[in-house]
C-alpha positions in Angstrom: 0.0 0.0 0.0 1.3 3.6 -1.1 2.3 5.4 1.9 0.2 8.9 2.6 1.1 12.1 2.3 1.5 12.6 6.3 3.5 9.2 7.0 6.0 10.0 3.6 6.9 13.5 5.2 7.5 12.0 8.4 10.3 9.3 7.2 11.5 12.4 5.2 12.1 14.6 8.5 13.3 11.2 10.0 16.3 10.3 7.3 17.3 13.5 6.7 17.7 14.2 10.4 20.1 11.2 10.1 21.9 12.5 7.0 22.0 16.0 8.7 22.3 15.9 12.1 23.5 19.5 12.6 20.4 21.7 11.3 21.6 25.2 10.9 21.0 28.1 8.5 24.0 28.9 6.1 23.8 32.4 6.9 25.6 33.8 9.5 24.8 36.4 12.4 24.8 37.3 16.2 21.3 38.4 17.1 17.6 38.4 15.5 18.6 41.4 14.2 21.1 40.1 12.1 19.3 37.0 11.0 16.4 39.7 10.0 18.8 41.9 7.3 21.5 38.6 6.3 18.0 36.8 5.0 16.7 40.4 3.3 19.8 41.0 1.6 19.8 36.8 0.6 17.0 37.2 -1.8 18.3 36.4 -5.4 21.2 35.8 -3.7 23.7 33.4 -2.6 23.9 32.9 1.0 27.8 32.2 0.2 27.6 36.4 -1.1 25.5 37.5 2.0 28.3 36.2 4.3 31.1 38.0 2.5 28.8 41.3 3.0 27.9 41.1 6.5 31.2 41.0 8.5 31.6 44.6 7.3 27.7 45.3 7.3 27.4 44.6 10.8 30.8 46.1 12.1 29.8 49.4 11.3 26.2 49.0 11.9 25.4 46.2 14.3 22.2 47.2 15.8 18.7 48.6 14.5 19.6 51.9 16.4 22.6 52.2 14.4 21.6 50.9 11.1 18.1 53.1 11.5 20.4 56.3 11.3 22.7 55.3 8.8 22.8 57.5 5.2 21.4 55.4 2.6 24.5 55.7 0.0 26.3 53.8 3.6 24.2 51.4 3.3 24.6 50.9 -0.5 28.3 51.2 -0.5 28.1 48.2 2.4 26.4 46.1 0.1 26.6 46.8 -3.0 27.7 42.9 -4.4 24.3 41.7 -3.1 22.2 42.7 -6.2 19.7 44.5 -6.0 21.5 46.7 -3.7 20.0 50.0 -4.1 16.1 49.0 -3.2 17.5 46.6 -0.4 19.4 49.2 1.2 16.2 51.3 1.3 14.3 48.4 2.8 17.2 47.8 5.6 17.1 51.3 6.7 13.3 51.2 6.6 13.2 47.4 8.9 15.7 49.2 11.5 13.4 52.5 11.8 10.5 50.2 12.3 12.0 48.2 15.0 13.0 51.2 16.7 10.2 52.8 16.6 7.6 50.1 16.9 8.8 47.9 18.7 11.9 49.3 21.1 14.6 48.1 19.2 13.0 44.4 19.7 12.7 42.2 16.6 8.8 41.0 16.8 8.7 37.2 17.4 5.3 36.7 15.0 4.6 36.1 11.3 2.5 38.8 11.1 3.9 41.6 12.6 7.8 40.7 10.7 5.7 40.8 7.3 4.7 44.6 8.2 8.6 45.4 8.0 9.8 47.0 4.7 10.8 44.1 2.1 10.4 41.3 4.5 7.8 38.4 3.2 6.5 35.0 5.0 9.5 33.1 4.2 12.0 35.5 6.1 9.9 35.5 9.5 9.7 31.7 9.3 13.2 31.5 9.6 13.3 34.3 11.9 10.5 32.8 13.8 12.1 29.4 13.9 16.0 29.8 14.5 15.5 32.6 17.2 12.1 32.6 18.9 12.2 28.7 18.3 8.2 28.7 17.1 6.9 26.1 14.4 8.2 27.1 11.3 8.4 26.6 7.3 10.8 28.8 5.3 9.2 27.8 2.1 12.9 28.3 0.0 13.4 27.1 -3.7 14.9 24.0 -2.4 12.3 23.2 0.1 9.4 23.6 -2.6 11.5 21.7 -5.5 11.5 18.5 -2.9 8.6 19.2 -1.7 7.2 18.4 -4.8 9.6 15.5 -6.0 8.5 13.6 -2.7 4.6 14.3 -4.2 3.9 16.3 -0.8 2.7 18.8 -2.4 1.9 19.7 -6.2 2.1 23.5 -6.7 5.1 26.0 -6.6 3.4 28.4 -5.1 5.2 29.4 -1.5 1.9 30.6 0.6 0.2 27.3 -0.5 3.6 24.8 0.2 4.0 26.2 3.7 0.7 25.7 4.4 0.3 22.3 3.0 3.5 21.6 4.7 1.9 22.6 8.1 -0.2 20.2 7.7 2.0 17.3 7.1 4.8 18.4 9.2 5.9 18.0 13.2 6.0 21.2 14.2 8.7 20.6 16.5 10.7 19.3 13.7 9.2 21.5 10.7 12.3 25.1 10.8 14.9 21.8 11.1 13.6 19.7 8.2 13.4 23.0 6.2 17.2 23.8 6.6 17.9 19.9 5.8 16.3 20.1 2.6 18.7 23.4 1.3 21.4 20.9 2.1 19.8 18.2 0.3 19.2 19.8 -2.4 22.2 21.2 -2.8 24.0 18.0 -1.9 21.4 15.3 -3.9 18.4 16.8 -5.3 19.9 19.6 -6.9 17.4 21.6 -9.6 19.7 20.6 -12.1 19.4 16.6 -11.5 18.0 14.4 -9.0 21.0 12.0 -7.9 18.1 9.2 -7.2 21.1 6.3 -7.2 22.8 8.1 -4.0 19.1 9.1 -2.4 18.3 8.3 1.4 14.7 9.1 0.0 14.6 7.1 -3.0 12.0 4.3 -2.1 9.7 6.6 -0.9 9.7 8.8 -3.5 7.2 8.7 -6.3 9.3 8.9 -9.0 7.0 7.6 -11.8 4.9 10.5 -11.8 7.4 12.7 -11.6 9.4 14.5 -14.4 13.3 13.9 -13.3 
């Protein structure tokens, strides 16, 4: 009998838990602060990048207070290899001034509330909310929805609808983890390029018949 949806992400959390026993994010920082701009300035970005621009970033301007009066060419200068520099400079300064002002120089520990900060969508407060306030979370990356799908979890590439199908199927104790596993994973196995099925902890639960490799 085919395993169900439910019972096929659970072994998945399970082996890749074995594969990757040390669950971190690739991106590197201090504080929730730091999390909050390294994942801003990650978009259409390599993590690899973000991590070359931070050290520098977050010498001069380590704290909301600092980075909330900071010129905007700064901030642009500080970043400028990221791509896309000159709106997310804007939206850096703007997150800083928010969190000062709104919240006492606090980064807000809910979905909703990190979504109202400038440039900051659902998939950067679920990591926020995961790695620092240690809440259920599903940081619905293109990794994450590529295996998603592969696995026949889900069937759309839509990132609101994968996180909250994923919900669903998930433990949330174990959901912000199996998200971080499956960026190694598919950088590692299941890349977007090809799906190394032949060195795959996953491969005899996967439904690879119905799905184009």
């Amino acid at each position: 009998m085919p395993m169900r949806k439910k019972e096929r992400a659970i072994e998945a959390v399970n082996r890749l838990e074995k594969l990757y026993p040390n669950a971190i994010c690739s991106l590197e920082y201090q504080d929730a602060f730091q999390l909050l701009i390294a994942t801003r300035l990650s978009a259409q970005c390599t993590d690899k990048r973000v991590n070359m621009v931070t050290p520098a970033l977050f010498a001069e301007l380590p704290t909301a207070e600092k980075m909330a009066q900071a010129k905007l060419e700064r901030v642009e200068e500080l970043i400028k290899t990221c791509g896309l520099y000159k709106t997310k400079a804007k939206d850096l300064i703007g997150i800083a001034k928010t969190i000062c002002n709104e919240y006492n120089g606090k980064v807000p520990d809910t979905i909703e509330e990190l979504t109202r900060l400038p440039g900051v969508g659902r998939k950067t407060a679920n990591l926020v909310c995961g790695d620092i306030y240690k809440k259920p979370a599903v940081v619905t990356d293109t990794h994450f929805i590529r295996i998603c799908n592969r696995l026949g979890l889900v069937d759309t590439v839509n990132p609101l609808t994968v996180e909250n199908e994923m919900r669903k199927l998930l433990p949330p104790e174990k959901s912000n983890d199996f998200c971080h596993r499956t960026v190694l994973f598919g950088r590692d196995v299941c890349t977007a390029r090809r799906a190394f099925c032949e060195n795959c902890v996953l491969e005899d639960i996967c439904p690879k018949k119905i799905i184009k490799r």
